[in-house]
C-alpha positions in Angstrom: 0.0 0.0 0.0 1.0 3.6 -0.1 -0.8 7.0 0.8 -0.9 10.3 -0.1 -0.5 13.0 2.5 -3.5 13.3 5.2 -2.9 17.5 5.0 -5.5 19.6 3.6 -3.6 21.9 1.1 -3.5 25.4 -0.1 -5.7 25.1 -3.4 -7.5 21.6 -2.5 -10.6 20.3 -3.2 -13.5 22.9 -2.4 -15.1 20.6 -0.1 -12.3 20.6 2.4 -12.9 24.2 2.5 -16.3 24.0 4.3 -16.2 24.5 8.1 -12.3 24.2 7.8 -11.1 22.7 11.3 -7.5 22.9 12.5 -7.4 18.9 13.5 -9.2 17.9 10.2 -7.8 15.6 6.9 -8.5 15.9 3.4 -11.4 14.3 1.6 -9.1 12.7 -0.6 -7.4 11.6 1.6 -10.2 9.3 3.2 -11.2 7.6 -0.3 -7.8 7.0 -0.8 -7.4 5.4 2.6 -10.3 3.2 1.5 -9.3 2.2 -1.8 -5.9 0.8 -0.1 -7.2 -0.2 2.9 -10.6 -0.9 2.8 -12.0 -1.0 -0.6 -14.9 -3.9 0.5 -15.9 -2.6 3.4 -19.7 -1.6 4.0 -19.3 0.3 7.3 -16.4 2.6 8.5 -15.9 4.0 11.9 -14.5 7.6 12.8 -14.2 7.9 16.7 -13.0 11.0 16.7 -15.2 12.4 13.9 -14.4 16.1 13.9 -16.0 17.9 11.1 -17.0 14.7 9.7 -14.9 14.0 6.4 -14.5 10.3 6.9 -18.7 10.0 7.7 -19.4 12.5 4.5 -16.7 10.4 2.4 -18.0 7.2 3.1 -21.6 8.1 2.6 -20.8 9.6 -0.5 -19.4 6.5 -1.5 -22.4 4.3 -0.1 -20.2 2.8 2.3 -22.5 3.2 6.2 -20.6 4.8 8.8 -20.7 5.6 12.4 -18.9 8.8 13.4 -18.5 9.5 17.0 -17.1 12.7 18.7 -17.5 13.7 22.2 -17.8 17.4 21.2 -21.2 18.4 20.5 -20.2 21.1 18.7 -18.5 19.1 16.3 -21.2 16.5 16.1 -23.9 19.3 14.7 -21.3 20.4 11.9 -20.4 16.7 10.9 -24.4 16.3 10.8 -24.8 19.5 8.7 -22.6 17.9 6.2 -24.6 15.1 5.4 -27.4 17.1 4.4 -29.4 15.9 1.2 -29.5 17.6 -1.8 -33.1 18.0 -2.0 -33.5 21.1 0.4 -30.3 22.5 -1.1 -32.5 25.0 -3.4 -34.5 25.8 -0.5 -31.7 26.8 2.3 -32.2 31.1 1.2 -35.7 30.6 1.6 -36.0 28.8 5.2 -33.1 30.8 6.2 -35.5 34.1 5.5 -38.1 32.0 7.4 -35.8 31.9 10.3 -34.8 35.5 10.3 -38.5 36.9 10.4 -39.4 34.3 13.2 -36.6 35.4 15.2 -36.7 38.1 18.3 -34.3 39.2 20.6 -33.8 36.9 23.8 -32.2 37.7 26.9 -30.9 35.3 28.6 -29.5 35.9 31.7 -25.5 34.8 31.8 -25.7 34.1 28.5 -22.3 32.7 26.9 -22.8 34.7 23.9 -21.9 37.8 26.5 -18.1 36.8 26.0 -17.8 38.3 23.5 -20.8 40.2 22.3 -22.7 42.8 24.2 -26.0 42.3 25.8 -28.2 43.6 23.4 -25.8 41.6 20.6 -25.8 38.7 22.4 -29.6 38.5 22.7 -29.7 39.4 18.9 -28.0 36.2 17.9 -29.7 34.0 20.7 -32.7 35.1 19.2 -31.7 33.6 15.8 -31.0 30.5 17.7 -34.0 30.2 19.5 -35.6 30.6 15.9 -33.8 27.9 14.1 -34.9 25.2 17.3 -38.4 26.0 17.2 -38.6 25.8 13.3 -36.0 22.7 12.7 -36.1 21.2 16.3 -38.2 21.4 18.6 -41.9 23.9 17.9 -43.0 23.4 21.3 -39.2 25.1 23.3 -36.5 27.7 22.8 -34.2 25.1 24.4 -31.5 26.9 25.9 -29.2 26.1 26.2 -29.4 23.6 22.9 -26.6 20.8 24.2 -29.4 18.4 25.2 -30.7 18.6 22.0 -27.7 17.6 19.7 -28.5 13.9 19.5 -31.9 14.5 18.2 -30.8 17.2 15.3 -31.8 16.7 11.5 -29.3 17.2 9.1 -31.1 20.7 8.6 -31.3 21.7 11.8 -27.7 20.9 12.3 -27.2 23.1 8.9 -28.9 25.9 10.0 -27.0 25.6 13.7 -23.6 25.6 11.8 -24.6 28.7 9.7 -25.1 30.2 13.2 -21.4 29.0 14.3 -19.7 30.3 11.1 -21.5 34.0 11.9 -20.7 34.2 15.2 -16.8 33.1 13.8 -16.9 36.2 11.6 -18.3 38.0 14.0 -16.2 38.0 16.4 -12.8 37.5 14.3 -11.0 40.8 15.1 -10.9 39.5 18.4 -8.5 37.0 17.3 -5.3 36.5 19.0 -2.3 34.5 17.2 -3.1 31.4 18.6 -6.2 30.5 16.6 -7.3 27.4 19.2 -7.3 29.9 21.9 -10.0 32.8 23.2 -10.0 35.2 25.8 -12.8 36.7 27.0 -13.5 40.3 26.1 -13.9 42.7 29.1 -16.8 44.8 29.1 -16.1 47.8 27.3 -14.5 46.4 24.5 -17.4 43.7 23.8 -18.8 43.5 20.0 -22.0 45.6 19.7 -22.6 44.5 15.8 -26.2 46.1 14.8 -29.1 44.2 14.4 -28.5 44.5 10.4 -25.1 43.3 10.5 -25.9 40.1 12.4 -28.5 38.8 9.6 -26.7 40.1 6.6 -23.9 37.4 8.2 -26.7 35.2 8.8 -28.5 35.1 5.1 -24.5 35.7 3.2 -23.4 32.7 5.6 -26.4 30.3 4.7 -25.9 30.3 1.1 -22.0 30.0 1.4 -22.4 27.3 3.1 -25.3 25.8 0.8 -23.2 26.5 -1.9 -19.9 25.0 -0.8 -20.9 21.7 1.2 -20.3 19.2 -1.3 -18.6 18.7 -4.7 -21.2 17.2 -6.9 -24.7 16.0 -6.5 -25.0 14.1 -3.1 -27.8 11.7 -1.6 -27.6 9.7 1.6 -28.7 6.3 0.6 -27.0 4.4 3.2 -27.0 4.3 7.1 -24.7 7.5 8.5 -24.9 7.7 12.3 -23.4 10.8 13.3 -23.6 11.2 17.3 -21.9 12.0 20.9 -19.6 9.5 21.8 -16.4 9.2 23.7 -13.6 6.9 22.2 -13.0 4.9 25.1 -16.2 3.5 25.4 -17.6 3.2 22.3 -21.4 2.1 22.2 -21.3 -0.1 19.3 -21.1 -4.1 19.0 -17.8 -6.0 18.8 -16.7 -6.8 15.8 -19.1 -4.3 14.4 -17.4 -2.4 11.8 -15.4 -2.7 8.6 -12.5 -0.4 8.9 -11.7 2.8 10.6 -10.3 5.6 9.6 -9.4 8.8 11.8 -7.2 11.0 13.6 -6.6 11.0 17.3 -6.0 14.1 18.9 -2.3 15.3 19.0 -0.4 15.0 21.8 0.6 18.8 21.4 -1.6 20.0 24.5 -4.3 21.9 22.0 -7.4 22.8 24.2 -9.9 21.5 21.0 -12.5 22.8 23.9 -11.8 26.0 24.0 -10.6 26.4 20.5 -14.9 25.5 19.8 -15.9 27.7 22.5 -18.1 30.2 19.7 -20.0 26.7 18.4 -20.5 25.8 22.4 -21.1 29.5 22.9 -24.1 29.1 20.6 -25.5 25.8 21.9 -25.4 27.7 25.4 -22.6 26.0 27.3 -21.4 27.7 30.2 -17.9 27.3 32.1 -18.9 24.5 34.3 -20.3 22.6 30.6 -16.8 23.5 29.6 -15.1 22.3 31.9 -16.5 19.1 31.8 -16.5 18.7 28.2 -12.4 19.9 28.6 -11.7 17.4 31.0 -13.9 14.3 29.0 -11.4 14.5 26.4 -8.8 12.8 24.8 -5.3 14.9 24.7 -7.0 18.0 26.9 -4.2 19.9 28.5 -6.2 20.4 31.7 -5.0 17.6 34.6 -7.8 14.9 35.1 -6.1 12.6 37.5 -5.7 9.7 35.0 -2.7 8.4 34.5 -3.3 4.2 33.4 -0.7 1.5 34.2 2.9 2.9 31.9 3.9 -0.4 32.0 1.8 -2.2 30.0 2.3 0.6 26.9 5.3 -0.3 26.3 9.4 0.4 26.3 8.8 3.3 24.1 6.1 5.5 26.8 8.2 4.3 29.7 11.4 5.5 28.3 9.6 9.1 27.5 7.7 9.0 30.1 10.8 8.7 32.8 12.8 11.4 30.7 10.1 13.9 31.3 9.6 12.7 35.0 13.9 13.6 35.6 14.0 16.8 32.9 15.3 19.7 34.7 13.0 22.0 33.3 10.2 23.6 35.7 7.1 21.6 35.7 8.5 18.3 34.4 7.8 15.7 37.1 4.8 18.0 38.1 1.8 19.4 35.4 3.9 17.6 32.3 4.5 14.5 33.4 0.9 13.9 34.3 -0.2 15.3 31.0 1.4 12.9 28.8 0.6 10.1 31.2 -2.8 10.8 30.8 -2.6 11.0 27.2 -1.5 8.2 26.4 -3.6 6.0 29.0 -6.5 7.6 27.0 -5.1 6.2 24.1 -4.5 2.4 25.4 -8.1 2.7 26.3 -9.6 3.9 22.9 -6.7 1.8 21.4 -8.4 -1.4 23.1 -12.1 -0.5 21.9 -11.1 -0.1 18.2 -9.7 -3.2 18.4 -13.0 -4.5 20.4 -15.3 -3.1 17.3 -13.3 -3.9 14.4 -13.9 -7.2 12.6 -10.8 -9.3 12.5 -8.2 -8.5 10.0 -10.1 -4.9 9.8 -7.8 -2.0 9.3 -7.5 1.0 11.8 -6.3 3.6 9.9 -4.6 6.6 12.2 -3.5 9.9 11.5 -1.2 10.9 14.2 1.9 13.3 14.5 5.2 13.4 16.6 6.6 16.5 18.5 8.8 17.6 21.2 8.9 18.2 24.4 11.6 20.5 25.1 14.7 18.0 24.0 12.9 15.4 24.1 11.3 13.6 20.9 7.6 12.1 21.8 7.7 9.6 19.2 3.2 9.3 19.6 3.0 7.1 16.3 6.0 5.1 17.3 4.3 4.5 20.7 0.9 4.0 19.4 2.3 1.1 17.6 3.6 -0.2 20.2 0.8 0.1 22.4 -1.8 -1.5 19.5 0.7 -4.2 19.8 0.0 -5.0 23.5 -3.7 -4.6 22.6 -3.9 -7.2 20.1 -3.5 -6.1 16.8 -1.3 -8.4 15.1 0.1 -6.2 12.0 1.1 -2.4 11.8 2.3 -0.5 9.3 3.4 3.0 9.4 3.7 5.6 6.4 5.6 9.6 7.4 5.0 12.8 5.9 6.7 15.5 7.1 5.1 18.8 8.3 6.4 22.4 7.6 4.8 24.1 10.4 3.1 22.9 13.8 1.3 25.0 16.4 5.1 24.8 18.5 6.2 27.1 15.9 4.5 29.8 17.0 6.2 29.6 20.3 9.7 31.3 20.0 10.6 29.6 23.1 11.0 26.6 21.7 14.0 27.5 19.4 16.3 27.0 22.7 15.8 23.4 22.8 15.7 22.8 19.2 16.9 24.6 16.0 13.6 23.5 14.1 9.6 23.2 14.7 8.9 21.3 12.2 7.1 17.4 12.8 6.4 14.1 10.9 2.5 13.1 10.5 2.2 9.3 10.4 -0.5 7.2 8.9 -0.9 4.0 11.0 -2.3 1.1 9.4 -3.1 -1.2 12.5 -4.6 -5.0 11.5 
């Protein structure tokens, strides 16, 4: 076998363009992982399903999927995409439909309020509030909306994601360089956008989005289950699915909770929500106390492991150490589940990426392998591309331990 680069590059393919997520692959990149891998399979599995290529792919393909990601926020835009195109002609008129049934609401506290000012804030709620009682639920405003992701239509979900990519232009100039992270806004320099403003965004945003979710002509005729699910306990049969394709998240200490804290912002998660949802996942820089048994991962983790514990660098045997030991028991456990769920002889198909911690090389696919190894997985194979720029090169600290930022993404091919 061989494979082309997982990376979604300058000038690709239009549909990798559409609700672009840092963590996400390429489309191509997902039928060409089942045309070598996979090409008889009839159900795939994405655990951690982001955005939702590898659900979209393989429904485009008429392959069923399940894609599971413990981040509602992600699991409304990976529904979005899946949405059929028989209402595709009708998205500028039902998004009109949702802009004169909208009012303002004031909710007290709300999360919007980071950023936006009161009278903003209740602007844009009001558009949510709108979009539920039309697409979800006539009878409630529900507010907030997290208790109502499972039981989203694709349209729903559309319309919810249309309110996600507003609220992202919105609030852009707020930016800082680090685009995963946000701070919040005191209260004289919150966004006071005028009631205009917000649903010119809203209508220009709905028919971007119409326009630009798929490349051709694209029907669901196959079963797609796109829900909330945590990769270590995966509620699916054993032996359930064909293949699996995906991409862990990085051991690089990216707070993927924060960095979707507008999409949570609009399905009304407060801090304690959060927090929870921060702590629930895999590769969250926040400590959660887990730290698994190093010894059956493998020489690889116990050898990194130990040289973190002794570095002489503040923090080591302290808040680092316990990060990377938590990672990677979160990994054995997800690790043991895909193996649980995949048919025998099924591939698991990985996307994962080195990098450093200060001197010290964290070899992740390198121990992955090793750890699929102890979990039962008989065969693994192991293909490198190498990476330009990571998220560590935006820290100029790190140029004292090493001359370069750059890293190698692996595609793991575990049987």
């Amino acid at each position: 076998m061989d494979f082309v680069s997982p990376k979604v590059s300058p000038g690709a393919d239009p549909v990798d363009e559409w609700y672009r997520y840092y963590a996400g692959y390429s489309a191509a990149f997902v039928e060409h992982a089942l045309a070598q891998a996979a090409p008889d399979a009839s159900v795939v599995l994405d655990p951690w399903n982001g955005t939702g290529t590898t659900t979209v792919v393989a429904a485009s393909r008429q392959v069923g999927a399940f894609g599971f990601d413990i981040n509602p926020a992600m699991v409304v835009v990976a529904r979005a995409r899946l949405l059929g195109a028989g209402v595709w002609a009708s998205i500028k008129a039902l998004g009109d439909d949702v802009v004169d049934h909208a009012a303002p609401a004031d909710e007290a506290g709300d999360p919007l309020r980071f950023w936006f000012t009161d009278q903003s804030a209740a602007a844009i709620r009001g558009l949510q509030t709108s979009v539920h009682r039309l697409l979800v639920d006539s009878g409630t405003s529900a507010y907030p909306a997290l208790g109502t992701v499972s039981r989203m239509s694709t349209l729903a979900a559309f319309f919810y994601t249309v309110l996600f990519r507003t609220v992202r232009i919105l609030i852009a100039p707020t930016a800082g360089t680090n685009p995963t992270w946000w701070k919040r806004l005191p209260d004289q320099k919150r966004l006071a956008p005028e009631y205009e403003t917000i649903i010119e965004r809203f209508r220009s945003s709905a028919v971007e989005l119409a326009e630009g979710l798929h490349r051709a002509n694209f029907g669901v005729h196959v079963d797609t289950i796109v829900n909330i699910g945590n990769s270590r306990k995966l509620l699916i049969p054993d032996h359930s699915v064909d293949a699996v394709i995906s991409s862990p998240p990085y051991c690089s200490r990216i707070d993927y909770g924060i960095s979707t804290r507008p999409e949570l912002a609009i399905l009304g998660a407060e801090e304690a929500a959060i927090k929870g949802l921060r702590d629930a996942m895999v590769g969250t820089p926040t400590v959660t106390g887990e730290h698994g048994t190093g010894e059956l991962w493998g020489p690889m983790a116990t050898a990194f492991l130990t040289k973190v514990t002794e570095h002489e660098s503040k923090a080591s045997r302290g808040y680092y150490s316990k990060y990377f030991r938590q990672y990677y028991s979160a990994m054995w456990s997800s690790l043991g589940e895909l193996r649980r769920v995949t048919r025998p002889g099924g591939p698991v198909v990985l996307v994962v990426q080195d990098n450093h911690y200060k001197d010290l090389h964290n070899d992740t696919p390198g121990i992955l392998i090793e750890m699929s190894q102890r979990q039962g997985f008989s065969d693994a194979a192991r293909y490198d591309f190498s990476v330009a720029r990571t998220k560590a090169s935006m820290n100029p600290r790190a140029r004292q331990y090493r001359a370069s930022a750059t890293a190698v993404e692996s595609v793991l091919v575990l049987r």
